[in-house]
Biopython code that builds the backbone (N, CA, C, O; Angstrom):
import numpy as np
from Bio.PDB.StructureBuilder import StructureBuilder

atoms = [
    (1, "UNK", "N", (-3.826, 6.669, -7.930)),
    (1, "UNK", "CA", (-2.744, 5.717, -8.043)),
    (1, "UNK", "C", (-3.131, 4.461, -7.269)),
    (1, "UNK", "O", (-3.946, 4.652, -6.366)),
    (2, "UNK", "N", (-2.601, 2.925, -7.494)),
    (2, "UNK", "CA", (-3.027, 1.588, -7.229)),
    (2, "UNK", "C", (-1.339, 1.449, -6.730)),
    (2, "UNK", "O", (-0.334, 2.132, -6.927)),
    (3, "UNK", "N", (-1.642, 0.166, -5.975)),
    (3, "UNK", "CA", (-0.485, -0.348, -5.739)),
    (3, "UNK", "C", (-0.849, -1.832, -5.568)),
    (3, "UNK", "O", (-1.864, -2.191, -4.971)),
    (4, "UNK", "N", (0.077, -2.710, -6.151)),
    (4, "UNK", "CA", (-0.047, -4.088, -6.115)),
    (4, "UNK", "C", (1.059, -4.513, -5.465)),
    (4, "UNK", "O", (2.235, -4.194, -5.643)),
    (5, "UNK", "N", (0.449, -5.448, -4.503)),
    (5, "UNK", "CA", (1.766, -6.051, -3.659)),
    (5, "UNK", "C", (2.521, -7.319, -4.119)),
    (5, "UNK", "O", (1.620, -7.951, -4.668)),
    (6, "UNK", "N", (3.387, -7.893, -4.196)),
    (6, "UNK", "CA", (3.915, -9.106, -4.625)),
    (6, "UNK", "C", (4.114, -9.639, -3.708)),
    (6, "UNK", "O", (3.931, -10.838, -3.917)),
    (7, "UNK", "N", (4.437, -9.436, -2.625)),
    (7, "UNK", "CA", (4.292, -10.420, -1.532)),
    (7, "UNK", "C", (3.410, -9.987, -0.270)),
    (7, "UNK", "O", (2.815, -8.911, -0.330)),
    (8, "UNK", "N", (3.326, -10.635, 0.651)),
    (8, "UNK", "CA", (2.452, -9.827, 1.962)),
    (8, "UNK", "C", (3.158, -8.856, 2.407)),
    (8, "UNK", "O", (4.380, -8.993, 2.480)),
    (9, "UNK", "N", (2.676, -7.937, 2.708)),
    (9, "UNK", "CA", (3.095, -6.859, 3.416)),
    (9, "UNK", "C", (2.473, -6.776, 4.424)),
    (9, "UNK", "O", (1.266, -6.928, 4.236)),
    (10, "UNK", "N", (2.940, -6.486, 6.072)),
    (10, "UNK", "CA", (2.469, -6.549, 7.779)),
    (10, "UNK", "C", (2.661, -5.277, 7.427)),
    (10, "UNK", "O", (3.497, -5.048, 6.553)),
    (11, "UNK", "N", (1.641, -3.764, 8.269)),
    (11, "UNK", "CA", (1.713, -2.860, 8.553)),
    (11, "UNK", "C", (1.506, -2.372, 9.782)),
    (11, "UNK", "O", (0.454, -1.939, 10.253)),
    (12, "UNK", "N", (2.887, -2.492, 10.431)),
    (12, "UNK", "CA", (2.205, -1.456, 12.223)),
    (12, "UNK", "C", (1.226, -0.424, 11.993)),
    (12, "UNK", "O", (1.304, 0.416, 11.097)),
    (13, "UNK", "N", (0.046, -0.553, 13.075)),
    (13, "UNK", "CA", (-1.147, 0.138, 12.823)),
    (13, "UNK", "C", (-1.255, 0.660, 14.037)),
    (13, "UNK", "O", (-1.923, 1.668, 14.265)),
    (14, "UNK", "N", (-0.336, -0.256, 15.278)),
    (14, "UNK", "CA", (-1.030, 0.268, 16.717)),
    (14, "UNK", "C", (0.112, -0.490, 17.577)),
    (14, "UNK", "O", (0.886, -1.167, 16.900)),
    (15, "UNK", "N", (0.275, -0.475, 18.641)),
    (15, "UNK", "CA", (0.729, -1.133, 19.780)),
    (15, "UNK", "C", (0.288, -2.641, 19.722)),
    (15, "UNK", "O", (-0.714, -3.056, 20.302)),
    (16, "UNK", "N", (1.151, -3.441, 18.948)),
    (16, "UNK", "CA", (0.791, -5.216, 19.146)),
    (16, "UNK", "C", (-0.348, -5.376, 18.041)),
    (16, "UNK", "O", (-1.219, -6.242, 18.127)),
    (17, "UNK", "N", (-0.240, -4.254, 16.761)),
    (17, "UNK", "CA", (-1.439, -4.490, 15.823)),
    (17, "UNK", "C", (-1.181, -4.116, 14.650)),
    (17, "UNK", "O", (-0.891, -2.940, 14.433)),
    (18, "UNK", "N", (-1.239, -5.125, 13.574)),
    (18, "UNK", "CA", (-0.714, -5.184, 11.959)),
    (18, "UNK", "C", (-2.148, -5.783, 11.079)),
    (18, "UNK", "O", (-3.118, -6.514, 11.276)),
    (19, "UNK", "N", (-1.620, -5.038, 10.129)),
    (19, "UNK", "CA", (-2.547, -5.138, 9.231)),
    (19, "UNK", "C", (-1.807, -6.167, 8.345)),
    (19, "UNK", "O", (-0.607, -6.247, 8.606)),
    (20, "UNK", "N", (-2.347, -7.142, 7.148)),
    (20, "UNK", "CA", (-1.502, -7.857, 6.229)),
    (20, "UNK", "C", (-2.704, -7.050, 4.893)),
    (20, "UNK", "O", (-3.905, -6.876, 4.688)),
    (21, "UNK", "N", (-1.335, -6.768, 4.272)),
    (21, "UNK", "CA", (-1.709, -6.258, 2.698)),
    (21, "UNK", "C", (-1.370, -7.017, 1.843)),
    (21, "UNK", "O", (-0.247, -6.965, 1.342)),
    (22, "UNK", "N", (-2.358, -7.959, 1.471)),
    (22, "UNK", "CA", (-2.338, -9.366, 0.581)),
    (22, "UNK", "C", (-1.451, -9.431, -1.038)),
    (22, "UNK", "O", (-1.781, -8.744, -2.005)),
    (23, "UNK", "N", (-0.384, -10.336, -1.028)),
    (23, "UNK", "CA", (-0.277, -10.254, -2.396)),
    (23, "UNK", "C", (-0.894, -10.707, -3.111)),
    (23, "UNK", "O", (-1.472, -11.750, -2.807)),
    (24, "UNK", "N", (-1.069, -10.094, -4.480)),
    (24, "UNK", "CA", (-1.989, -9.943, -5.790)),
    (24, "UNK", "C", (-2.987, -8.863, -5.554)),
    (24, "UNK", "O", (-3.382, -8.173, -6.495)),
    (25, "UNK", "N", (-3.351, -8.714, -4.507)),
    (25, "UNK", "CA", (-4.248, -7.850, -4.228)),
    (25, "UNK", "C", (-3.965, -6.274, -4.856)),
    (25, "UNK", "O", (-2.740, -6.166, -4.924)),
    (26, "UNK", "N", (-4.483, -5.273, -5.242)),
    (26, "UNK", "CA", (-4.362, -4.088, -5.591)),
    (26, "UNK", "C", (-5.022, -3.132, -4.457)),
    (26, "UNK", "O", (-6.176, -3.341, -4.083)),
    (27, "UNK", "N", (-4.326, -2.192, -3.986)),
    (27, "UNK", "CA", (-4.949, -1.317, -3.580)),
    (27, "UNK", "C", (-4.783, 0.647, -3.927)),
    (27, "UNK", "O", (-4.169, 1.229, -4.821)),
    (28, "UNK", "N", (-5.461, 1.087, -3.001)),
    (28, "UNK", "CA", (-5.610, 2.395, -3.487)),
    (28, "UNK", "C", (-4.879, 3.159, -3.077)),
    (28, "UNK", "O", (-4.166, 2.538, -2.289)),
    (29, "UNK", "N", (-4.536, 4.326, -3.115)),
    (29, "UNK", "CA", (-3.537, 5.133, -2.588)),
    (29, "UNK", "C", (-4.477, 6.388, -2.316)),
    (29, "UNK", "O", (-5.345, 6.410, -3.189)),
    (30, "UNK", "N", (-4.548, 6.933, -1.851)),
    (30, "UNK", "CA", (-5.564, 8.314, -1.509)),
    (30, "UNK", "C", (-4.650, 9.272, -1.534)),
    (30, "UNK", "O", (-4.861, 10.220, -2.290)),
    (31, "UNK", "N", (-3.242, 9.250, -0.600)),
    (31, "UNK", "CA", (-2.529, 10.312, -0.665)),
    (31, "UNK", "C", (-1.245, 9.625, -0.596)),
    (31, "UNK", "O", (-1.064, 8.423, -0.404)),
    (32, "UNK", "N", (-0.355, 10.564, -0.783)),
    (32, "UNK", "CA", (1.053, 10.563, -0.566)),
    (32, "UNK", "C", (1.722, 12.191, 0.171)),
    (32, "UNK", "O", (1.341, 13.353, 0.031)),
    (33, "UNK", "N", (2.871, 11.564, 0.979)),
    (33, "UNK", "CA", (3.824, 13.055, 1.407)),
    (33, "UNK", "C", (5.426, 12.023, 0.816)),
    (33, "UNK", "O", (5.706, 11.127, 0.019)),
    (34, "UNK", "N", (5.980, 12.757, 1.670)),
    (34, "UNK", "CA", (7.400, 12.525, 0.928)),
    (34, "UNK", "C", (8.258, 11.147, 1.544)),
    (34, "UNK", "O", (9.136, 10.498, 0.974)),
    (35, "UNK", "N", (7.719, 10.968, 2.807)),
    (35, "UNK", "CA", (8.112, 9.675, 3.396)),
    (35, "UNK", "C", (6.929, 8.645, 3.380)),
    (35, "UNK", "O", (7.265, 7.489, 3.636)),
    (36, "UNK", "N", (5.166, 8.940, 3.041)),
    (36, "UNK", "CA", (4.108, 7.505, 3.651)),
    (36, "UNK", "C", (3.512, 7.744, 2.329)),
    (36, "UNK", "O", (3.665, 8.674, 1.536)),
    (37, "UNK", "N", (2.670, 6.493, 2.275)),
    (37, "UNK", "CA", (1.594, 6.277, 1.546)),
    (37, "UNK", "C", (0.825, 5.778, 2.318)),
    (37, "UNK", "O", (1.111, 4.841, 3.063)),
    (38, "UNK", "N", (-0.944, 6.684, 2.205)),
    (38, "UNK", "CA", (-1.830, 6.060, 2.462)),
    (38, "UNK", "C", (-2.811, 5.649, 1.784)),
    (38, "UNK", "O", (-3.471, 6.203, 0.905)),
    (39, "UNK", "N", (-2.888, 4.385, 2.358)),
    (39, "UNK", "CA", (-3.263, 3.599, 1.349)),
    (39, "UNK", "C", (-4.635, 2.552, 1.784)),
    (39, "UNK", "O", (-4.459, 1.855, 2.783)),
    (40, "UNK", "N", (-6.068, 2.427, 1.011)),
    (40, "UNK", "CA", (-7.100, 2.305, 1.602)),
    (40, "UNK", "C", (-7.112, 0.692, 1.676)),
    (40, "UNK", "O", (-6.540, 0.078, 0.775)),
    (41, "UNK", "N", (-7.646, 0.098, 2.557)),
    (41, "UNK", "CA", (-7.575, -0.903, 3.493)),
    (41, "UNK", "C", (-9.082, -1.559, 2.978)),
    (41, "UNK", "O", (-9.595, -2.260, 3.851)),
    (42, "UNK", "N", (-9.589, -1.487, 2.165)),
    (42, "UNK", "CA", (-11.330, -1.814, 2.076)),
    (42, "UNK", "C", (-11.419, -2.919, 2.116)),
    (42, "UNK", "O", (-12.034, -3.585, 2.949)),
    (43, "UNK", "N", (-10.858, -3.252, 1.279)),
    (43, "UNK", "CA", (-10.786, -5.002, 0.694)),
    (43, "UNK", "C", (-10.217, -6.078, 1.575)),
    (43, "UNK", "O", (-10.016, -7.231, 1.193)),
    (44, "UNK", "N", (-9.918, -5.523, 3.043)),
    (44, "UNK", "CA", (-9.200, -6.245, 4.014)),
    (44, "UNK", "C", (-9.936, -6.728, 5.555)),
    (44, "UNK", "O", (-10.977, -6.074, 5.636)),
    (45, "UNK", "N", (-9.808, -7.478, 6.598)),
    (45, "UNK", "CA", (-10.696, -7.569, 7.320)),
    (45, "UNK", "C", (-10.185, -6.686, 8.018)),
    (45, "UNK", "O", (-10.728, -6.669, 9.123)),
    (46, "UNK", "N", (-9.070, -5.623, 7.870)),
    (46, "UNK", "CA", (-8.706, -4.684, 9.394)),
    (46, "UNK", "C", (-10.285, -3.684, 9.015)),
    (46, "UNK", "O", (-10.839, -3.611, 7.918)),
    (47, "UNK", "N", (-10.688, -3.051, 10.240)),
    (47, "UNK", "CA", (-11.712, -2.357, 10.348)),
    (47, "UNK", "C", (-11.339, -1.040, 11.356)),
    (47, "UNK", "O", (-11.712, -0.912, 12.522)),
    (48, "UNK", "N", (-10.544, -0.154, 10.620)),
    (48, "UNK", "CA", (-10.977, 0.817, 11.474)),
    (48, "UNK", "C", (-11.396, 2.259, 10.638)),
    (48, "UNK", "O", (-11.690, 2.575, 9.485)),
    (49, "UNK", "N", (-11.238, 2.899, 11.920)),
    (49, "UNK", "CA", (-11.859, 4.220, 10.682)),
    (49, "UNK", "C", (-10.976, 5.096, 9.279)),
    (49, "UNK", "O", (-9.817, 5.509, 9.297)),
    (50, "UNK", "N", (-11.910, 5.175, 8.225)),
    (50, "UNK", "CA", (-11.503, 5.205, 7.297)),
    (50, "UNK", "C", (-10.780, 3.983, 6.248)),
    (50, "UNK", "O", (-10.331, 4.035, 5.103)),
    (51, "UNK", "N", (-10.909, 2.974, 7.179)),
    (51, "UNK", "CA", (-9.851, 1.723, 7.017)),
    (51, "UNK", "C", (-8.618, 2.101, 5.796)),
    (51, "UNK", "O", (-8.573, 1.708, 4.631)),
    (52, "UNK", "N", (-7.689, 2.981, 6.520)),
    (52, "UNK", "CA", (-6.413, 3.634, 5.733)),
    (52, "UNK", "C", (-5.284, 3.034, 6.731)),
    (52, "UNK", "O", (-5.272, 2.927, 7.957)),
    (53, "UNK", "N", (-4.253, 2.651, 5.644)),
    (53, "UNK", "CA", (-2.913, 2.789, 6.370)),
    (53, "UNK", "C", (-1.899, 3.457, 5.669)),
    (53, "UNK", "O", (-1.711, 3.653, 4.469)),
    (54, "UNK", "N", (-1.147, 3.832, 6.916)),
    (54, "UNK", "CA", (0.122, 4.615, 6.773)),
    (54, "UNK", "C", (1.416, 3.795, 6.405)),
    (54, "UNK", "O", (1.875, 3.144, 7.344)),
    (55, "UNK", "N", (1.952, 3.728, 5.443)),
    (55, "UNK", "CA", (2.956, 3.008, 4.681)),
    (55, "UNK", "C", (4.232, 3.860, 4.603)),
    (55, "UNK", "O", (4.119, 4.979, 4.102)),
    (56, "UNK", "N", (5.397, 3.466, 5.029)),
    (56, "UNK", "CA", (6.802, 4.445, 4.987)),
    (56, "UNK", "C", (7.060, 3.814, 3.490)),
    (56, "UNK", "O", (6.939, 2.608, 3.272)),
    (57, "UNK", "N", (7.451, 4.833, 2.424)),
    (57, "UNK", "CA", (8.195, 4.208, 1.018)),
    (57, "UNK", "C", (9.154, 3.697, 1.344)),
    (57, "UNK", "O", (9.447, 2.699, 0.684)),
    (58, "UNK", "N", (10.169, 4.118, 2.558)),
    (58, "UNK", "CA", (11.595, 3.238, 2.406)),
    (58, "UNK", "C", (11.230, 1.307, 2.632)),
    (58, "UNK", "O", (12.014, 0.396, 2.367)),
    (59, "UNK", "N", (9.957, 1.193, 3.133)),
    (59, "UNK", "CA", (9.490, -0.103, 3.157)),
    (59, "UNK", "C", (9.336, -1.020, 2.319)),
    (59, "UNK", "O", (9.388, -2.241, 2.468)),
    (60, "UNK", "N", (9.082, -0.210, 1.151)),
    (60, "UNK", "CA", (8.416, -0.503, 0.283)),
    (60, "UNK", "C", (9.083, -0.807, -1.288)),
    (60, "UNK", "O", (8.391, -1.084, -2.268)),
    (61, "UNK", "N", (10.067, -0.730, -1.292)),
    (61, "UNK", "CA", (11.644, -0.668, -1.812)),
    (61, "UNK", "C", (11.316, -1.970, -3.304)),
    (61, "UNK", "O", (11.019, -1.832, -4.491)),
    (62, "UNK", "N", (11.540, -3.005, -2.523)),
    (62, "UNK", "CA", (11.195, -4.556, -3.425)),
    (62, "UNK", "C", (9.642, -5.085, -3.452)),
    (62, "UNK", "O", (9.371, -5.951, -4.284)),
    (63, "UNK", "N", (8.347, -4.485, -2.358)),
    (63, "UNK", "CA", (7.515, -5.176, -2.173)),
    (63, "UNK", "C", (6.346, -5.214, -3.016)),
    (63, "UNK", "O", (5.381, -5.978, -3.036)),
    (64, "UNK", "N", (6.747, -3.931, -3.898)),
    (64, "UNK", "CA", (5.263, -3.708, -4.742)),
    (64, "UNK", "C", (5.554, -2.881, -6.186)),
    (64, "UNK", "O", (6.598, -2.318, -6.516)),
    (65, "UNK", "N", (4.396, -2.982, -6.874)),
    (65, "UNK", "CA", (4.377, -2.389, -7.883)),
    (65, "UNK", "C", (3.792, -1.327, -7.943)),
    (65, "UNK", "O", (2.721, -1.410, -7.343)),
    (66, "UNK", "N", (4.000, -0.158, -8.462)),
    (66, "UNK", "CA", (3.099, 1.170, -8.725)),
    (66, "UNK", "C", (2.285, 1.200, -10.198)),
    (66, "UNK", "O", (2.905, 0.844, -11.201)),
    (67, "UNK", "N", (1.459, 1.455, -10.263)),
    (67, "UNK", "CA", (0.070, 1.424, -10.768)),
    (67, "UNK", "C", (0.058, 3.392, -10.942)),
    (67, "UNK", "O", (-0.059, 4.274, -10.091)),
    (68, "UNK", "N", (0.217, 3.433, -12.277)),
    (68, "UNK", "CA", (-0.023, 5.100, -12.407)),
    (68, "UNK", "C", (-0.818, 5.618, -13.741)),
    (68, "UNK", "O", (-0.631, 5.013, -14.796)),
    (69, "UNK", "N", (-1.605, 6.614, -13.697)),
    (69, "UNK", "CA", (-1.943, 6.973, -14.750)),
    (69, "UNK", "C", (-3.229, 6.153, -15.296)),
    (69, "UNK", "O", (-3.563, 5.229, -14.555)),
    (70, "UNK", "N", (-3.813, 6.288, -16.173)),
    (70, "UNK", "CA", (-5.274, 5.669, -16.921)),
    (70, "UNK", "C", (-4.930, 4.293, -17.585)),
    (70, "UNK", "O", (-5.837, 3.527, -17.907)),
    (71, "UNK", "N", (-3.467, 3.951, -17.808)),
    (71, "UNK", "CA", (-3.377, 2.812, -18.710)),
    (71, "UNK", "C", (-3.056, 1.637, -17.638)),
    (71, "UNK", "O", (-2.649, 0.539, -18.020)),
    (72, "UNK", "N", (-3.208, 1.858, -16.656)),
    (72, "UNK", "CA", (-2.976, 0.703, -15.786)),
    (72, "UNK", "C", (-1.908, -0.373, -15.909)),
    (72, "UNK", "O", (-2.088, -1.576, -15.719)),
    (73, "UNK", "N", (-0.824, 0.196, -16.236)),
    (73, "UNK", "CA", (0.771, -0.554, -16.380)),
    (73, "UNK", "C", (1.087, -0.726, -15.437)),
    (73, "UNK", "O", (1.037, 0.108, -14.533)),
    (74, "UNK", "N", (1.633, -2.175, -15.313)),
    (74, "UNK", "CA", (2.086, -2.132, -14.318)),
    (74, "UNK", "C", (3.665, -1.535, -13.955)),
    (74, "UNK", "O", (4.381, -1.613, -14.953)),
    (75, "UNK", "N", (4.224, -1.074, -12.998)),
    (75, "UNK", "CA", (5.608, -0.194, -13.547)),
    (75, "UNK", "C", (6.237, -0.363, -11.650)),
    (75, "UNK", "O", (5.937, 0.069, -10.537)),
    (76, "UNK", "N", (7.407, -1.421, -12.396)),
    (76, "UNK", "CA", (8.486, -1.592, -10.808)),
    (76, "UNK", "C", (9.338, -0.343, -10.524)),
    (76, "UNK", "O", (10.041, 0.410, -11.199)),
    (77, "UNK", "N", (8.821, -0.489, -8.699)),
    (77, "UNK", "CA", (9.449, 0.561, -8.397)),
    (77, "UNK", "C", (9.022, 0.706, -6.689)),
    (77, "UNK", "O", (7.813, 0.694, -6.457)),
    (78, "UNK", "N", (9.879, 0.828, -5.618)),
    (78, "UNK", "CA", (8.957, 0.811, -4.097)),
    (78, "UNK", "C", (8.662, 2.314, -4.177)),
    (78, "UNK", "O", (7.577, 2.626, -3.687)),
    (79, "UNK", "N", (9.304, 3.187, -4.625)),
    (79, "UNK", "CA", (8.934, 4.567, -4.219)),
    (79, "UNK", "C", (8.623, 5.493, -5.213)),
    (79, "UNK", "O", (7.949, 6.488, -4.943)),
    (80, "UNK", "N", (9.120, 5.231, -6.539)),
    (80, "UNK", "CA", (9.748, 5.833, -7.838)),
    (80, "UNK", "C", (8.873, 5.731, -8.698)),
    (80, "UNK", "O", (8.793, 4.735, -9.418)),
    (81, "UNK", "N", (7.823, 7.044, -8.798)),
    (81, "UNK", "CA", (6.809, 6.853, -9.431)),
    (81, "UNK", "C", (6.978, 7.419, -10.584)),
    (81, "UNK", "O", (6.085, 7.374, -11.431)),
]
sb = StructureBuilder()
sb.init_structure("model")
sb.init_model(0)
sb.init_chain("A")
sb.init_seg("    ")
for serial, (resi, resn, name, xyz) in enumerate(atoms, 1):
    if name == "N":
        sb.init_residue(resn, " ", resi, " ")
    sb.init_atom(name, np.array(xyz, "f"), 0.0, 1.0, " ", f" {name:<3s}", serial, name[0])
structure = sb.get_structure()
Protein backbone atom coordinates (compact mmCIF):
# COMPACT_ATOMS: atom_id res chain seq x y z
CA UNK A 1 0.00 0.00 0.00
CA UNK A 2 1.23 3.91 -1.01
CA UNK A 3 0.07 6.85 0.55
CA UNK A 4 0.04 10.30 -0.99
CA UNK A 5 -0.01 13.30 1.05
CA UNK A 6 -1.90 16.50 0.00
CA UNK A 7 -0.49 18.63 2.21
CA UNK A 8 2.74 18.46 4.54
CA UNK A 9 2.50 16.32 7.13
CA UNK A 10 5.17 17.00 10.59
CA UNK A 11 5.69 13.60 12.31
CA UNK A 12 6.90 13.44 16.07
CA UNK A 13 9.85 11.12 15.76
CA UNK A 14 11.67 12.07 19.07
CA UNK A 15 11.90 14.70 21.81
CA UNK A 16 12.10 18.29 19.76
CA UNK A 17 12.24 16.06 16.36
CA UNK A 18 9.79 15.89 13.22
CA UNK A 19 9.99 14.57 10.21
CA UNK A 20 7.98 16.58 7.15
CA UNK A 21 6.16 14.12 4.75
CA UNK A 22 6.08 16.20 1.57
CA UNK A 23 2.96 16.86 -0.36
CA UNK A 24 2.68 15.15 -3.76
CA UNK A 25 5.10 12.96 -2.63
CA UNK A 26 3.99 9.12 -2.37
CA UNK A 27 5.10 6.94 0.09
CA UNK A 28 5.19 3.37 1.29
CA UNK A 29 3.49 1.74 3.94
CA UNK A 30 5.31 -1.50 5.19
CA UNK A 31 2.86 -2.18 7.92
CA UNK A 32 -0.19 -1.29 9.60
CA UNK A 33 -1.92 -2.20 13.33
CA UNK A 34 -5.15 -0.75 14.24
CA UNK A 35 -4.12 2.73 15.49
CA UNK A 36 -0.26 3.56 13.20
CA UNK A 37 1.00 3.35 9.94
CA UNK A 38 4.42 2.75 9.18
CA UNK A 39 5.43 4.27 6.73
CA UNK A 40 9.02 4.35 4.83
CA UNK A 41 10.82 7.64 4.98
CA UNK A 42 13.45 6.95 1.89
CA UNK A 43 12.75 9.66 -0.23
CA UNK A 44 13.22 12.16 2.70
CA UNK A 45 16.34 13.80 4.30
CA UNK A 46 15.27 12.31 7.93
CA UNK A 47 17.99 9.52 8.34
CA UNK A 48 17.48 7.14 10.78
CA UNK A 49 17.36 3.55 11.05
CA UNK A 50 15.22 1.86 8.78
CA UNK A 51 14.16 5.47 7.92
CA UNK A 52 10.31 4.44 9.03
CA UNK A 53 7.76 6.45 10.71
CA UNK A 54 5.11 5.81 13.00
CA UNK A 55 1.87 7.59 11.86
CA UNK A 56 -1.47 7.53 14.27
CA UNK A 57 -4.61 7.12 11.49
CA UNK A 58 -6.69 9.41 13.70
CA UNK A 59 -4.04 12.03 12.17
CA UNK A 60 -4.50 11.30 9.19
CA UNK A 61 -8.29 11.88 8.76
CA UNK A 62 -8.16 14.88 5.77
CA UNK A 63 -4.31 14.65 5.02
CA UNK A 64 -3.87 11.94 2.51
CA UNK A 65 -4.87 9.63 0.05
CA UNK A 66 -4.70 5.76 0.17
CA UNK A 67 -3.16 4.06 -2.69
CA UNK A 68 -4.42 0.24 -2.69
CA UNK A 69 -4.21 -2.68 -4.72
CA UNK A 70 -2.27 -3.08 -8.40
CA UNK A 71 -4.38 -0.36 -10.16
CA UNK A 72 -2.97 2.46 -8.38
CA UNK A 73 -6.29 4.60 -7.78
CA UNK A 74 -6.16 6.99 -6.12
CA UNK A 75 -9.06 6.50 -3.27
CA UNK A 76 -9.95 9.38 -0.34
CA UNK A 77 -9.87 8.35 2.87
CA UNK A 78 -7.34 9.11 6.31
CA UNK A 79 -7.91 5.63 7.62
CA UNK A 80 -10.59 3.76 5.46
CA UNK A 81 -9.02 1.51 3.30
Amino acid sequence: MKMYFRTDYYADVGIDEVVRLQRGITYEVVSETEFFYFIVTDNESFRKMLNIVMIPKEDLEDDVYVVTGKSEKLEEGGGAI
